[in-house]
C-alpha positions as CSV (number, residue, x, y, z in Angstrom):
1,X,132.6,175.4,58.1
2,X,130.4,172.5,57.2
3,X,129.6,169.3,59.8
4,X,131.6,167.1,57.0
5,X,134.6,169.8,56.3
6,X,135.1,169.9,60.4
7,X,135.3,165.8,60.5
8,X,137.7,165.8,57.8
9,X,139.5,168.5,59.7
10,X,139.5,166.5,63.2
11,X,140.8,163.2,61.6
12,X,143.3,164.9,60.1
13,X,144.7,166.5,63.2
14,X,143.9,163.5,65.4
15,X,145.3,161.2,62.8
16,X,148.7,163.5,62.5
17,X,148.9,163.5,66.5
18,X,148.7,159.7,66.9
19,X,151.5,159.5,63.8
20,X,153.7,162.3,65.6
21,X,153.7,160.6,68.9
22,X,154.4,157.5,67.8
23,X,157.7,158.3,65.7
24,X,158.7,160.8,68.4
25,X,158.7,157.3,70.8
26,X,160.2,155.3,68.2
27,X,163.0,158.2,67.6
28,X,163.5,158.8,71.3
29,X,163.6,154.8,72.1
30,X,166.6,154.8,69.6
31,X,168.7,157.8,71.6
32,X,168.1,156.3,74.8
33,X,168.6,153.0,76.0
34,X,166.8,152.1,79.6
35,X,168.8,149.7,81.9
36,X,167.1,147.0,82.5
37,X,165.4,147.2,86.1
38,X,168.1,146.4,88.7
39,X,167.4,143.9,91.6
40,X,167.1,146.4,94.9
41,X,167.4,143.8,97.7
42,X,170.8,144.7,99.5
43,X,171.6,140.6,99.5
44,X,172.4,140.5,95.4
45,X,175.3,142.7,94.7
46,X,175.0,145.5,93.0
47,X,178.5,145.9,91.7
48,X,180.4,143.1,89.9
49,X,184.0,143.5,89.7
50,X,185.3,143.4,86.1
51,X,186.1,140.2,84.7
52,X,189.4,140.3,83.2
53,X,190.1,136.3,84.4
54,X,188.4,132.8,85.2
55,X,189.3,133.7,89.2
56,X,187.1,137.1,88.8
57,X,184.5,135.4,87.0
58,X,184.0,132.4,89.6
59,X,184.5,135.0,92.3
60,X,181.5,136.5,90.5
61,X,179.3,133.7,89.8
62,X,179.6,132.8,93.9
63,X,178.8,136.1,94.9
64,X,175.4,136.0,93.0
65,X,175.2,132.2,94.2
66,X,175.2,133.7,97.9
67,X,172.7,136.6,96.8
68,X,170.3,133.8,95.0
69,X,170.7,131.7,98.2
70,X,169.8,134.6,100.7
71,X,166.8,135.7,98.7
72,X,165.8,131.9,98.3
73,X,165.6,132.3,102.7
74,X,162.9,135.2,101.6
75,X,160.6,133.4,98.8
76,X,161.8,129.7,98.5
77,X,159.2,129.3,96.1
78,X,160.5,131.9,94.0
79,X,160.8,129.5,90.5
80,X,162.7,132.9,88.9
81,X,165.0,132.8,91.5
82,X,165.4,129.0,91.6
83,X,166.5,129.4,87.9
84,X,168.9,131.5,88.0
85,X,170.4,129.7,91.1
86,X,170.2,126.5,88.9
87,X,171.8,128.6,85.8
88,X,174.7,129.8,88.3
89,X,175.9,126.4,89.8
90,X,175.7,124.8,86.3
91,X,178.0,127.7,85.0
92,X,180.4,127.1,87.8
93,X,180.3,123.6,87.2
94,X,178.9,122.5,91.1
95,X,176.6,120.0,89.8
96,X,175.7,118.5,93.3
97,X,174.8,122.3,94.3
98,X,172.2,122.6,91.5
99,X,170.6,119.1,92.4
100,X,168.9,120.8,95.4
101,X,167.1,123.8,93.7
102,X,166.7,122.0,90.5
103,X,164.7,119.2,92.4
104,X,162.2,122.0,93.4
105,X,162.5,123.7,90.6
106,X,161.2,120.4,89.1
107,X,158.5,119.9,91.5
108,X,156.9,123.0,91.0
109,X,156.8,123.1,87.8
110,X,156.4,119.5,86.8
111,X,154.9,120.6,83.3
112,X,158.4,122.0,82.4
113,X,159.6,118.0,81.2
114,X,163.0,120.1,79.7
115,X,163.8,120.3,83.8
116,X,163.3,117.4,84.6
117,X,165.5,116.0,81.7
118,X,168.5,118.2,82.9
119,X,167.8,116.8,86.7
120,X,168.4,113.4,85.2
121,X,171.2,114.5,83.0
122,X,172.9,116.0,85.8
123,X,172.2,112.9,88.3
124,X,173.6,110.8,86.0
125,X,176.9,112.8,85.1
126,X,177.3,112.8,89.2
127,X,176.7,109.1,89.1
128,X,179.3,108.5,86.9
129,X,182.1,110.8,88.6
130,X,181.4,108.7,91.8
131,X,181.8,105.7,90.1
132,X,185.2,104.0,89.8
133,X,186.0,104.4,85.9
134,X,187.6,101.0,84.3
């Protein structure tokens, strides 16, 4: 076999292994689906009841509330955590308990301006609850 039949020969079966692996990934990626990496710290719960009603679903939201709030103790620089906290109380509708994480949320990360625009939103919707409506 000659030195230009035997290069022909290895790009062909190196070229045919790369192809083969990648379509057996792409076929296997399609039969199986990965959960997403869970949260292991014991303070976010693991199992959420099923929401069948508003009272499961705010019994829900408060229960990761607690478990954002507990790991906030651990890291309360955390901005992921900080988000989702600030995610959670604007879901449940407490707007005066997102003030506090979205204030150092904001502080942190002051290039964010889309923060600081729902800390003022949110100060002002507050503002005008408190306020005696004519």
């Amino acid at each position: 076999m000659s030195k230009k039949a035997l290069q022909r020969f290895l790009v062909l079966l190196f070229g045919t292994a790369f192809v083969g692996s990648t379509v057996f990934m792409i076929v296997g990626s399609f039969w199986r689906r990965q959960p997403s990496t869970p949260i292991t710290d014991s303070t976010v719960p693991t199992e959420v009841p099923e929401v069948n009603s508003r009272d499961n679903l705010t019994a829900r939201l408060e229960a990761q509330a607690i478990g954002y709030e507990k790991l906030l103790q651990k890291e309360p620089e955390n901005t992921t955590i900080l988000t989702n906290l600030v995610r959670i109380k604007i879901e449940m509708g407490d707007l005066e308990g997102a003030v506090a994480p979205l204030t150092k949320l904001v502080k942190l990360q002051p290039e964010r301006t889309e923060l600081a625009a729902i800390l003022n939103d949110i100060e002002t919707r507050l503002a005008e609850q408190q306020s005696p409506s004519e």
